[in-house]
C-alpha positions in Angstrom: 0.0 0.0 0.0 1.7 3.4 -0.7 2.1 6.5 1.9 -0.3 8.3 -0.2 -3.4 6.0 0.0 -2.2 5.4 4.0 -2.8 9.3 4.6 -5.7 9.5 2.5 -8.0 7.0 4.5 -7.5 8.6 8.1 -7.9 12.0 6.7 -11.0 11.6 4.8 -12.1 9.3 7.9 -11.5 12.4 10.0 -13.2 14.8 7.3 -16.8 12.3 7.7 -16.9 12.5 11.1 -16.3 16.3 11.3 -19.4 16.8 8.2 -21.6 14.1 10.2 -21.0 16.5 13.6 -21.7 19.7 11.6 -25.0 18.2 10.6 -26.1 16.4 13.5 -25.3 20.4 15.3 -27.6 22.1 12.8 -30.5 19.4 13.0 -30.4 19.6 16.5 -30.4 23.6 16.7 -33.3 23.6 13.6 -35.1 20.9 16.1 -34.8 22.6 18.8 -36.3 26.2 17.6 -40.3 27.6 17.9 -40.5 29.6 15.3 -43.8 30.0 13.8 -45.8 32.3 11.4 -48.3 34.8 12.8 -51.5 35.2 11.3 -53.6 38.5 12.1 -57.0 37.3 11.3 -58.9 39.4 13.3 -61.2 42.2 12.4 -59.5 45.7 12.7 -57.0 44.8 15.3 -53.8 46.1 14.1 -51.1 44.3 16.2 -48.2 45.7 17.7 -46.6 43.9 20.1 -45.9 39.8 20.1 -44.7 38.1 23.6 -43.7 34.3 23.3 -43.4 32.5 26.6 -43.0 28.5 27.8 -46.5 28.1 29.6 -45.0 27.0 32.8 -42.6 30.5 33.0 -44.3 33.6 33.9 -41.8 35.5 31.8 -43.1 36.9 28.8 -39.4 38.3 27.9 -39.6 40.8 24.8 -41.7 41.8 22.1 -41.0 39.3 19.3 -42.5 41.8 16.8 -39.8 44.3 17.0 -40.5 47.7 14.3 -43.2 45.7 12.6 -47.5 46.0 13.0 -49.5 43.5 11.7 -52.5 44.3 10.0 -55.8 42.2 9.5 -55.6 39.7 6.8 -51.4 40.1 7.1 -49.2 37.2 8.6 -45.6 37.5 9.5 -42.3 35.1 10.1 -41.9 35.3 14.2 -38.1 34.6 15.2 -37.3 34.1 18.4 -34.3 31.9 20.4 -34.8 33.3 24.2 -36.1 29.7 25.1 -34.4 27.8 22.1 -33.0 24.6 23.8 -35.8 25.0 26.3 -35.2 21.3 27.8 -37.3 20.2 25.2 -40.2 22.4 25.6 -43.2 22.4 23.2 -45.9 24.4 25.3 -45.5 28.2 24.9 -48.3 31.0 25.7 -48.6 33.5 23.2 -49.6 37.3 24.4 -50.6 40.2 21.3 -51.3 43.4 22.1 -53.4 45.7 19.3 -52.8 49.7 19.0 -55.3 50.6 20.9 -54.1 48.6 23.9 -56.1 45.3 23.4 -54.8 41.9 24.1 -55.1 39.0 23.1 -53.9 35.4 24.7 -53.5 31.6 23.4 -52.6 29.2 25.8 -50.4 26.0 26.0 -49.9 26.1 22.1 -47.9 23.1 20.8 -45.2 25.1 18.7 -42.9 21.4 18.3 -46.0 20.7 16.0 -47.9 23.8 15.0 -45.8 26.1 12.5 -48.9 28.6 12.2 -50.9 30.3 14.8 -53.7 32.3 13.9 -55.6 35.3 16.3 -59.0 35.7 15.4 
C-alpha cells in the first residue's frame, strides 16, 4: 500500500466525522427552535406587540415583533431563540397586544407541532 493511499484514508475518515457532527449540530439547533408564522385574522386589530413565553414560566421576555405591526388579513415570520434549547419544551403561551391597547392570549400552544398560529 503506498504512503499516499495510508494518509488519505484517516484523513478523509476524520473529514466524515467532522461533516456528520456539523449536521447532527444544525438538525439539533433547527429541532430545537419555535419559530412559527403569525396570522392576524382578526377584524380591525392592528397588532403591535408579540410576547412568546414556555407556559410554565411567567416570563413573557420581549416583544418578538420588534419595528413591525401586523394588519388584519397580514401574517408575518416570528423569530425568536430566548427559550431555544428549552429542555425540550413544546408548550408556549402566546400574548398580542393591538394599537389601541387590546390583548389577546392563546394558551399551551404546541409550537414542536404547529408552525402557524392564527388570532381571530
Amino acid at each position: 500500500m503506498s504512503k499516499v493511499r495510508v494518509l488519505i484514508r484517516p484523513m478523509l475518515a476524520a473529514f466524515l466525522a467532522v461533516t456528520v457532527l456539523a449536521l447532527t449540530a444544525q438538525q439539533t439547533n433547527a429541532a430545537d427552535r419555535r419559530d412559527f408564522t403569525l396570522i392576524n385574522n382578526s377584524w380591525g386589530v392592528v397588532i403591535a406587540y408579540v410576547y412568546v413565553g414556555p407556559s410554565d414560566d411567567p416570563d413573557w421576555g420581549e416583544d418578538v415583533l420588534g419595528d413591525q405591526v401586523l394588519a388584519p388579513g397580514e401574517s408575518v415570520n416570528i423569530y425568536f431563540s430566548r427559550f431555544d434549547g428549552n429542555g425540550g419544551k413544546c408548550f408556549y403561551d402566546i400574548k398580542v397586544v393591538g394599537m389601541d391597547g387590546e390583548e389577546g392570549y392563546l394558551w399551551s400552544v404546541n409550537l414542536c407541532s404547529t408552525t402557524t398560529v392564527t388570532f381571530r
